[in-house]
N, C-alpha and C positions, 0 to 999 in steps of 0.2 A: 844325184839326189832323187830321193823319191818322191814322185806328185801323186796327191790325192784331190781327187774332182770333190770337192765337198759345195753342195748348192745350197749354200746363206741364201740363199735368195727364196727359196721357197715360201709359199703363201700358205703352205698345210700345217699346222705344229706338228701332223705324225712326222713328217720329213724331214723338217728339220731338227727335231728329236734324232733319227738317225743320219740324219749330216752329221751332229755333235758326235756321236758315239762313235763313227768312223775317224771323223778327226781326233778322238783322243786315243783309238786305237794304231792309227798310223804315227803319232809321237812316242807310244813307247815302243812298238815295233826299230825306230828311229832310234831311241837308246840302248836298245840292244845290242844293234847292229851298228853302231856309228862307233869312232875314239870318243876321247874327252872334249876335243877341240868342236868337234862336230856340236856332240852335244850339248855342248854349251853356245853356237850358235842357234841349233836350232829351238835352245829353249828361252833365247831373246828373241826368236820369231814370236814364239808361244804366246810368249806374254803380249808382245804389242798385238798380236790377233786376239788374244785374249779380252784384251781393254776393249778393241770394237767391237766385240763381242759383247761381254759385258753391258755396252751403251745402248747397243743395234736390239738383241735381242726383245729387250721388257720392253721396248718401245712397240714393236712388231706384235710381239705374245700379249699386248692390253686388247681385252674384248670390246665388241666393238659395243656393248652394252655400257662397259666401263667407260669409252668413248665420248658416246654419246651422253652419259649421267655427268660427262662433264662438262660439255659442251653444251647440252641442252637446259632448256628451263628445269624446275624441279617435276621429277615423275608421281605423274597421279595412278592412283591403282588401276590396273587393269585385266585383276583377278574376275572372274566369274562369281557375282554374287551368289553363292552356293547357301548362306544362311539364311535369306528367303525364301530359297527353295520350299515349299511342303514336304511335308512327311511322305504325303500320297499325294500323289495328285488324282484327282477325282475327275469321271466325266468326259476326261480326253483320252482317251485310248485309243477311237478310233483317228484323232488326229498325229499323236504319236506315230502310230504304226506307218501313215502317212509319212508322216515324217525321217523318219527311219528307212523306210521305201529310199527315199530321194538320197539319203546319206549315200545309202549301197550303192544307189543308181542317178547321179545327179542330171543326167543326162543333158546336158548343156543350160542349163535352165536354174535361177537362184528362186528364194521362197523368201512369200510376206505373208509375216504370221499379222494381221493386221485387224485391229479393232476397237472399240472403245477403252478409254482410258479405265483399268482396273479390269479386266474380262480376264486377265491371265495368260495375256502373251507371253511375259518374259520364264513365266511361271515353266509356259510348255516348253518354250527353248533351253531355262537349264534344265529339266529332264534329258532332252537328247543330246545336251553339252554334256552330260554325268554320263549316258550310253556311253556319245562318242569319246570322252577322254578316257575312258575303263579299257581300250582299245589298245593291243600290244604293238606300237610302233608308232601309230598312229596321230595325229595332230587336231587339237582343237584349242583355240580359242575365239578371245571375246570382247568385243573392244565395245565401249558404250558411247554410241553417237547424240549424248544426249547435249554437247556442244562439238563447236568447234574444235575445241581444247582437248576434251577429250578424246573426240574420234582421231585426230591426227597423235595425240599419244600411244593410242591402240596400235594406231599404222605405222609408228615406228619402233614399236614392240616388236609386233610379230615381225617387222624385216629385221631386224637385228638376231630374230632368233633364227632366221632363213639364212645369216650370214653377210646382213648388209655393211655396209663400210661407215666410217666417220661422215663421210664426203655423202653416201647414201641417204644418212641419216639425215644431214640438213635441207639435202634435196627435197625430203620427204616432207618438212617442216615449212617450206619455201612453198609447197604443194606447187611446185611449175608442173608445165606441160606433159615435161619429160616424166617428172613423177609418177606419172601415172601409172606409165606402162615399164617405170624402172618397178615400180611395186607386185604390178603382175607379172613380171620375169623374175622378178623375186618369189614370187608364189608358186612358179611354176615348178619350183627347185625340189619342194615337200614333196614329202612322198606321198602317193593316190591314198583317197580316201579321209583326207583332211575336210574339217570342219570349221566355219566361222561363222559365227552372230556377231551381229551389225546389232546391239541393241539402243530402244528408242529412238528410233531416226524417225522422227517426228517432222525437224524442218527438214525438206530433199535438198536445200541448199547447202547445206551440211555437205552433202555425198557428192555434190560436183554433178555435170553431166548426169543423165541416165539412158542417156544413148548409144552406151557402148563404147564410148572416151574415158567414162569416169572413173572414178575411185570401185565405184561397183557395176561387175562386169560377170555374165555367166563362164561357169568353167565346167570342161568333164572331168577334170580331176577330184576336184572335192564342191563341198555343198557351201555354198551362201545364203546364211539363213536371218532376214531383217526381221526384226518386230520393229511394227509402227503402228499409228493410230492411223496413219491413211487407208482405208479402205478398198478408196477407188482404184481400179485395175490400172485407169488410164495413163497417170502419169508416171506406174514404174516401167512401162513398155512393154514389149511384145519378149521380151526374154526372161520377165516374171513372169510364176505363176503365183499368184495370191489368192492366199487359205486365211478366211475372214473366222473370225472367233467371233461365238453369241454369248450370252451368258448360259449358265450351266443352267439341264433341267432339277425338273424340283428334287426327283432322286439321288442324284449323285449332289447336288447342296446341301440336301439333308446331313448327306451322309458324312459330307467336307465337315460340315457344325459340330457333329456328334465327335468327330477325331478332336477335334481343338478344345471341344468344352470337355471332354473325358467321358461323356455317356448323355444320358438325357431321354424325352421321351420322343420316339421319332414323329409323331402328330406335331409337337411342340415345333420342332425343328424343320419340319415340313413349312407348318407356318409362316415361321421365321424365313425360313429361305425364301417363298411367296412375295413376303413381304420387303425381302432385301433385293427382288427382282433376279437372283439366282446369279448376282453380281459377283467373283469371285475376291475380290477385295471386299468388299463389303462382309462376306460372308466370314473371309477374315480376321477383321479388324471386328467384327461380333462376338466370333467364338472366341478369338485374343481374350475378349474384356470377359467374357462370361467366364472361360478357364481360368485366368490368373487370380493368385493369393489376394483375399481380403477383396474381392471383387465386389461391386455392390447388388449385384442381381444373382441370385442363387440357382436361378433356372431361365432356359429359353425364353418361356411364358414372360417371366419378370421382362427381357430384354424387352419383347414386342409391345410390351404394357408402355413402356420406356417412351419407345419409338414411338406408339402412335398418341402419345398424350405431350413430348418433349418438340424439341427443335432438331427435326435427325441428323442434318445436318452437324449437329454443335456434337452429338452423339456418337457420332461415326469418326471416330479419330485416332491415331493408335499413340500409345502411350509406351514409349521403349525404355524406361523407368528410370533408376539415376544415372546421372552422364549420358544416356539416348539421345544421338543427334536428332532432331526432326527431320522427317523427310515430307514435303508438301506429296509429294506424288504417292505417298502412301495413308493419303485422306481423301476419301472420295470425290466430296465435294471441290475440294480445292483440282486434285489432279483433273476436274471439268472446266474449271477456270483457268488451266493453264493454258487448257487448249483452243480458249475461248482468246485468252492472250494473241499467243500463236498467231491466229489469225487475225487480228487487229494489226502486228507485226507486220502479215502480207498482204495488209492495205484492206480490209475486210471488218473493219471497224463495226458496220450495222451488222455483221451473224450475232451479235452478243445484245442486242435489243429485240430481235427475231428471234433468238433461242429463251429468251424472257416470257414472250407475247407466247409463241408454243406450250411452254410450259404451266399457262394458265390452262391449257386442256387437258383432258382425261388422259393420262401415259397409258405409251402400250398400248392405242389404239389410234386408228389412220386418222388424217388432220386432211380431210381435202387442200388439195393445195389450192384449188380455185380462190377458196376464200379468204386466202389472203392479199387477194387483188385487188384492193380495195382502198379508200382514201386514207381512213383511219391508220391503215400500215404502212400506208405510203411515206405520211406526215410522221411515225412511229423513228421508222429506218432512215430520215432522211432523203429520199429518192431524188432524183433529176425531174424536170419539169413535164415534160413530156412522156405520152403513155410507153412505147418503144422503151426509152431509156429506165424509165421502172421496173417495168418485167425484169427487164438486165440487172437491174442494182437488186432485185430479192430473189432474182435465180441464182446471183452471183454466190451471194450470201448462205443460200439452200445448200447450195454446192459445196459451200467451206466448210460448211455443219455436217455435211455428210460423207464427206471426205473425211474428217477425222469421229468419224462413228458418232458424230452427236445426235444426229437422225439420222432415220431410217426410210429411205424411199421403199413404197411400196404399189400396187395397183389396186384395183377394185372392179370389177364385172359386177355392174347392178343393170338386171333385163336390157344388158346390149348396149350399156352405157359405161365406158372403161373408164375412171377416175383416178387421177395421181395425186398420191398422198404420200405423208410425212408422219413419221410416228416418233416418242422419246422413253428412253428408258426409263421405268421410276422413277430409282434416285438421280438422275438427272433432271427431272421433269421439279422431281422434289429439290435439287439442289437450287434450281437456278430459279424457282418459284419464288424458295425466301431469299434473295438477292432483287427481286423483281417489285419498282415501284410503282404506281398508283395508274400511271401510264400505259405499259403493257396489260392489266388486266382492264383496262376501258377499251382498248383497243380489239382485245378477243372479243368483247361484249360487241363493239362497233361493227367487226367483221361479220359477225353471225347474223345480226341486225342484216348486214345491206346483202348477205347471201339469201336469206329466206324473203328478203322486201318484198319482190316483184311475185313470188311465187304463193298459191290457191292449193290453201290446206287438202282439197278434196278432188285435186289432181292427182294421178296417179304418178306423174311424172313429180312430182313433190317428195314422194314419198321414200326414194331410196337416198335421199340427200339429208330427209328427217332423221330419218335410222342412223345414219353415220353420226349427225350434228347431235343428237340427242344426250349420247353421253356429256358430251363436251359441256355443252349447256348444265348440266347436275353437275358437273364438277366446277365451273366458273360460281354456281348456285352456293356450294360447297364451301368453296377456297378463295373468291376474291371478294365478297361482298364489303370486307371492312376496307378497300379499295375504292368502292364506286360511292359517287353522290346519287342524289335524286334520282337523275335525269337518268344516268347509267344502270340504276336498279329499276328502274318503271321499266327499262327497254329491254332489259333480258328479262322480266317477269314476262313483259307481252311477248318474245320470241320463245319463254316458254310455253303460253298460251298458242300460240302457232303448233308447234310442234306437238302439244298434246291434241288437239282436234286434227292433225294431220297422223299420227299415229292411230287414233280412234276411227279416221276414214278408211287407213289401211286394210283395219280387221284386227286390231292389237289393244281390246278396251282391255284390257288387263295392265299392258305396260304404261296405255295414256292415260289411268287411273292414279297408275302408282308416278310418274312422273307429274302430274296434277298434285298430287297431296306432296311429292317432295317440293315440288317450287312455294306453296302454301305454306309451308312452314317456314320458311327464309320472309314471308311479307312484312314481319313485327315491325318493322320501320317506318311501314305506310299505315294509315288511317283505315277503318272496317271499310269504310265505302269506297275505298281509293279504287278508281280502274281496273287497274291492272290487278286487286286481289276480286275484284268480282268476275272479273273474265277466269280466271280459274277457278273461280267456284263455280260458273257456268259448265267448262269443261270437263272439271272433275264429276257435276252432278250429269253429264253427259254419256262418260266414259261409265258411272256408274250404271245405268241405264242399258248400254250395250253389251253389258255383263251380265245382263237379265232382271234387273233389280230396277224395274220402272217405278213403283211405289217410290222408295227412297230419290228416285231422278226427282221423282216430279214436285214433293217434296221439298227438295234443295234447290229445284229451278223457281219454286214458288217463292220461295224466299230472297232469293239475288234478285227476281224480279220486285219485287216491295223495295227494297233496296234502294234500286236505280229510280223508282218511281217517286222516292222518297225525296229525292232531290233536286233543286229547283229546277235544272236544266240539263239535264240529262239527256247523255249523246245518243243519237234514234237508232243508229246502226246496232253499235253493240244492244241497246233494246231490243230492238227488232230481232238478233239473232236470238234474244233469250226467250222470248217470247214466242219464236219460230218450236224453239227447242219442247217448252211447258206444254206446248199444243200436243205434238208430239208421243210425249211423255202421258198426256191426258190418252191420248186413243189409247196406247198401247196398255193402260190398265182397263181398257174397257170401253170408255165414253169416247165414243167414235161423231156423236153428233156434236157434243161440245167441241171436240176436234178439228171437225168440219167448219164450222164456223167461228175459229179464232184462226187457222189457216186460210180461211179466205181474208179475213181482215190483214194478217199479216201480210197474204201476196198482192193485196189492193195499196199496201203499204212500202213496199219493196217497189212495188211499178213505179208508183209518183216517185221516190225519192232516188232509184236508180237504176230504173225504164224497165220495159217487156223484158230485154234479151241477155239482161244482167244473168249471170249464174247464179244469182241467189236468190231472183224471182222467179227464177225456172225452177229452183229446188224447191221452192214452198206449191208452186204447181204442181210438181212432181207426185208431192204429199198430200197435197190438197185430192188431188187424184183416187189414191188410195183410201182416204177418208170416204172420198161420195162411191166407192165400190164398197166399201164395211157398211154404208149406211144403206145399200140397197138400189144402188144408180150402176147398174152395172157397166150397162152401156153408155152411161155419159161418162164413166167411169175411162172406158177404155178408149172411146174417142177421143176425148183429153190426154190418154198419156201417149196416142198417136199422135198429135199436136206437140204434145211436150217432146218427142224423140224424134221429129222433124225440127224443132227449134231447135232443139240442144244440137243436132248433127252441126244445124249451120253453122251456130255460134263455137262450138266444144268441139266437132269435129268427129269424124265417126268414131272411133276408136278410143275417145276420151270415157273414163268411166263413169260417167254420169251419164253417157249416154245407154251402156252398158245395164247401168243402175235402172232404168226406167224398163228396158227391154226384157230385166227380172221381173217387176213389176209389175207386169202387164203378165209374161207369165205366171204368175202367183196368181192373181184375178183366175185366171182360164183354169188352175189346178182346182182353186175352193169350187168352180161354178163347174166342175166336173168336167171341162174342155179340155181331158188331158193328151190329145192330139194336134192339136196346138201350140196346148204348151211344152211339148216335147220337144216340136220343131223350132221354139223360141229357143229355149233353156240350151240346148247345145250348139247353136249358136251363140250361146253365152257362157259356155262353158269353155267351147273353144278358143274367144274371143281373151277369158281370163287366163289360160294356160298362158297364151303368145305375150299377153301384154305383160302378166306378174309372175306369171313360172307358175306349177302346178302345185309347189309348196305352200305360195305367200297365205298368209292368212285370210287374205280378202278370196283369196279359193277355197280354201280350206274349209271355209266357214258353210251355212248354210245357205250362202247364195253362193252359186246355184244348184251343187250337185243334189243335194238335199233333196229338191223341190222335182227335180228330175228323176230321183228315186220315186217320190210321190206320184209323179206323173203316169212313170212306167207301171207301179201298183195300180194306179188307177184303171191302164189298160187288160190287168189280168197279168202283165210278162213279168214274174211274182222273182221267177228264178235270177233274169237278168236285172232286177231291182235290185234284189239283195245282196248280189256280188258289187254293184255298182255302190252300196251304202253299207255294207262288211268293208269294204278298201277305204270308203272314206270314216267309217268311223276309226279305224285304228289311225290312219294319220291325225285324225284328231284329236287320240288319245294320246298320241306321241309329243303334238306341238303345243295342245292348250290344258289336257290332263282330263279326268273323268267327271269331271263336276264340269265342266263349264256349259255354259244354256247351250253352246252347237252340238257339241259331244253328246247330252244328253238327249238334245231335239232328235239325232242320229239313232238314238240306242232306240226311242221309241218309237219311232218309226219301221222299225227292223222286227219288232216285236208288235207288230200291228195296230198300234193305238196310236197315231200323229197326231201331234195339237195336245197330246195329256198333259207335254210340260208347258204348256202357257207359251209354247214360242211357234204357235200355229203359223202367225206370220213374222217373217224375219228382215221384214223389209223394216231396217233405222234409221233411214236418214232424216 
């Protein structure tokens, strides 16, 4: 008889496709050569091999996909959302090419495209999912870890496509141990140069381990590419590299806008995008509404009109017409509340009353973290009793916000003082604003409140904490007022009052002008004579004054004063400053003797009620000073402000600018009285003293104290050449920083053209 090795057994279908073929060529071979008798034995062999054939085979040849669709739950897609894709994608090119780098070359190392909810992660991953599947041979897919559910559907996709088994399958479903690394032996099968997105892995619980046990593990065969909102490097490990996404600049948003809406005017859309913080869902779910049929806004323009007069929130939502499933995560607002979930989920309940309280400030710019150290936050978040355990419970917090891109950690270098801040995007700032009640915006008010308390407007150390706070405050001015009572509007008016006399001591009457009359227009609540709107009519008539405009100062201090005087009991301090201020205001348009003697009354006034060493009786001495040198006291004139700048040393300390302030002073005296060798040797010790302390920019340099007066000095001595390159350099800085009109710029130009004093700002001494 003849034997034929025929291997049924084979696991290949090509094999056992030719085991069959062999076997039917060896039975007719058989009847050829055989009688009748044979052959009809051997073709009741046939058939009962037949029959096990028949049963064996469709059992063996079922895929293992068909397998498992029968075995497993029902399958969720886990197609590559390819109809979200953009047209264009805009903006990332240079992260593409990135990207593309790492495909060719993944060199043991997977990628976290990772960022705020809506920036355009998944966006840029199927771009390089579209490269990589365009690839002859090649392997890419895409499994979305945005559950549980999902991500292990993914994982038993792609091993089934890898050639996993029935028994693989459930393993994988079981997620044991062994899973793990039956899945990466499974991967290892593909051919090089394979691609996978890991999309939304938002919770890492999800992924198992990230240490190299898990579900996600670096490979040099092909690229593992996650998008997640986690930011932070720390907890994918040391075998990520993670490529953070920002929002798109304003160019390439423009440019997203104008594709979706069909055309438009690029100013218009420039705007628009500005205004959408260059968010690319946003920009989106914008252009969406402006391009589509029967839209209600005909242009850009119309949209922004929208937004800044509507609820943007309620505005920003995409509308996927009849039958469109809603998707939360393709609504701005909401996909920041999800994230806000999230973390309540991992036990992180206060980020979501702390991203509240944040969002009452100015977005988009630093939030000292300092200042939220404070009780009002404390009580806000919940905290533990103890100061240790608080820090803990809002760093914790800070951490979870910034881990999934809801803030932004940043730093701050102000004159050698490094400060850690917190910044928020827009429309997150905007999102979670109008979700934010009565609470979180007292509490911004409260925190600003106890960060400026302890701190002296006409400190120089005040000043770089002003500048940061200062936005914040016009947007709390802004946006929470229909939030606060009384109590909470009197206290941000008076911390606006701080911050504008603290601004105006810098060298910035311009900006503490204009932040004066913005707080002034928010007072309609209060009564004419309420406190707190007289201290800013003080400050604004202050700031005006320093702007060159002493008429109009004195003016408006005449009047706040009648005011306060008007009423029965009226508190001395704030009198005494306005009154300090009027005096002031009098020399500087001229009447230096009236001057003189409402400054002494004031500093006989200042002594009784908060002694000799008080810095505010040292400042009305200061002044008082300068008065009896206009009036013709030269010499007691200068005796005095030696007195004053041995007190202030002790009290203020050398290097405080008041001490500074007086040191000018006295050289100004020695310039008008012709001692301009003296005042030489004063003025650059006070020049130098202002570089180190404020930088050679700050305004309080910039200004005409001191280089100005130093110019003058050097004129005075004949050295005409080294004057004028010394006040050529500072007038252009101070055309650059305050512009061609302003009284220093100008005191500058005429001096340079030999006539000092023509503009009325002979002396520049304000305080």
């Amino acid at each position: 008889m003849l034997v034929v090795p025929v291997h049924l057994s084979s696991r290949r279908p090509r094999l056992r496709l030719i085991g069959g073929a062999l076997f039917v060529a060896a039975v007719v071979a058989a009847a050829l050569a055989l009688d009748a008798t044979v052959v009809a034995t051997v073709t009741t062999a046939l058939g009962a091999v037949a029959g096990v054939l028949g049963a064996w085979l469709p059992l063996r040849q079922r895929t293992p996909q068909a397998e498992g669709a029968a075995a497993g739950p029902p399958r969720r897609s886990v197609t590559a959302p390819t109809g979200d894709a953009p047209r264009v994608l805009h903006g990332r090119e240079t992260e593409l090419a990135r990207l593309r780098s790492a495909l060719a070359r993944p060199g043991g190392r997977f990628r976290v495209l990772a960022g705020l909810g809506g920036v355009g992660k998944s966006a840029l991953a199927l771009a390089l999912h579209e490269h990589a599947a365009a690839r002859r041979g090649r392997s890419a897919w895409w499994i979305s870890a945005r559950t549980p559910e999902t991500f292990t559907d993914g994982l038993v996709h792609v091993a089934e496509t890898l050639g996993a088994t029935p028994a693989d399958a459930d393993e994988l479903r079981a997620g044991t141990a062994r899973a793990r690394d039956l899945w990466w032996e499974l991967l290892s099968r593909a051919r090089r140069g394979w691609l996978l997105v890991i999309d939304d892995a938002d919770e890492l619980r999800v992924l198992g381990a990230l240490d190299g046990t898990g579900w996600l593990r670096p490979s040099g065969r092909g690229l593992v590419l996650v998008t997640s909102r986690i930011s932070s490097p720390h907890p994918w490990g040391r075998a990520a590299e993670v490529i953070r996404l920002g929002p798109l600049a304003e160019g390439p948003a423009a440019r997203m806008l104008l594709d979706l809406t069909g055309g438009g005017s690029e100013a218009a859309a420039r705007r628009l995008a500005r205004r959408l913080g260059g968010l690319p869902l946003a920009l989106k779910v914008a252009g969406s509404d402006i391009g589509r049929e029967f839209s209600r806004w005909e242009s850009l323009a119309e949209y922004e009109s929208a937004l800044d007069a509507g609820d943007v929130t309620g505005l920003l939502h995409v509308d996927r017409g009849v039958g469109g499933p809603p998707d939360p995560r393709q609504v701005p607002a909401t996909t920041f509340e999800l994230s806000l979930a999230s973390l309540t989920g991992e036990g992180l309940p206060h980020a979501t009353p702390l991203l509240r309280l944040l969002s009452c400030y100015a977005p988009n710019l630093p939030i000292p973290v300092d200042l939220l150290a404070c009780e009002a936050v404390d009580a806000l978040l919940g905290g533990p009793a103890d100061e240790a355990g608080r820090q803990r419970h809002l760093h914790t917090a800070l951490r979870g916000l910034a881990q999934l891109s809801l803030v932004a950690e940043g730093h701050l270098e102000r004159h050698g003082t490094r400060i850690r801040t917190a910044s928020l995007h827009p429309l997150v700032s905007e999102a979670s604003r109008s979700r934010a009640a009565g609470a979180p915006h007292q509490a911004a008010v409260e925190a600003v409140v106890a960060a400026l308390a302890p701190l002296r407007s006409d400190d120089s150390r005040t000043w770089p904490l002003a500048a940061i706070v200062s936005p914040h405050v016009r947007q709390l001015l802004d946006t929470s007022l229909a939030y606060l009572d009384v109590e909470h509007l009197t206290a941000l008016l008076d911390v606006a009052a701080r911050l504008v006399a603290a601004t105006a001591w810098s060298g910035a009457a311009d900006a503490s002008g204009q932040l004066a009359s913005h707080a002034l227009a928010r007072t309609t609540p209060l009564d004419e004579d309420h406190p707190a709107r007289l201290n800013l009519r003080a400050e604004l008539a202050w700031a005006t004054g320093r702007n060159g405009d002493w008429d109009t100062a004195r003016t408006m201090l005449a009047s706040v004063l009648r005011t306060w005087e008007s009423q029965a009991d009226p508190p001395p301090l704030p009198v005494l400053d306005v009154r300090h201020k009027l005096a002031w205001s009098i020399g500087r348009t001229g009447d230096w003797e009236s001057a003189r003697a409402r400054l002494t009354a004031v500093g006989e006034a200042r002594r009784r009620l908060l002694g000799a060493d008080h810095p505010d009786t040292l400042h009305t001495r200061c002044c008082l000073a300068w008065a009896t040198w206009r009036t013709g006291s030269p010499a007691e004139a200068e005796a005095e402000y030696r007195s004053v700048i041995a007190d202030r040393r002790a009290v203020l300390g050398d290097d405080h600018v008041e001490v500074l302030d007086a040191y000018h002073s006295l050289a100004e005296g020695y310039v008008l009285d012709n001692r301009h060798e003296e005042a030489e040797a004063v003025l650059r010790t006070v020049v130098a003293a202002r570089d180190r302390l404020l930088g050679p920019d700050h305004p309080e340099t910039l200004d005409n104290c001191p280089r100005y007066w130093l110019g003058r000095a050097l004129q005075g001595q004949g050295r005409h050449a080294e004057a004028t390159d010394l006040l050529e350099r500072l007038l252009r800085e101070q055309t650059r920083w305050f512009g061609v009109d302003h009284p220093a710029t100008a005191a500058t130009r005429a001096c340079l053209t030999g006539r000092p004093g023509t503009t009325g700002t002979d002396t520049t001494h304000a305080r």
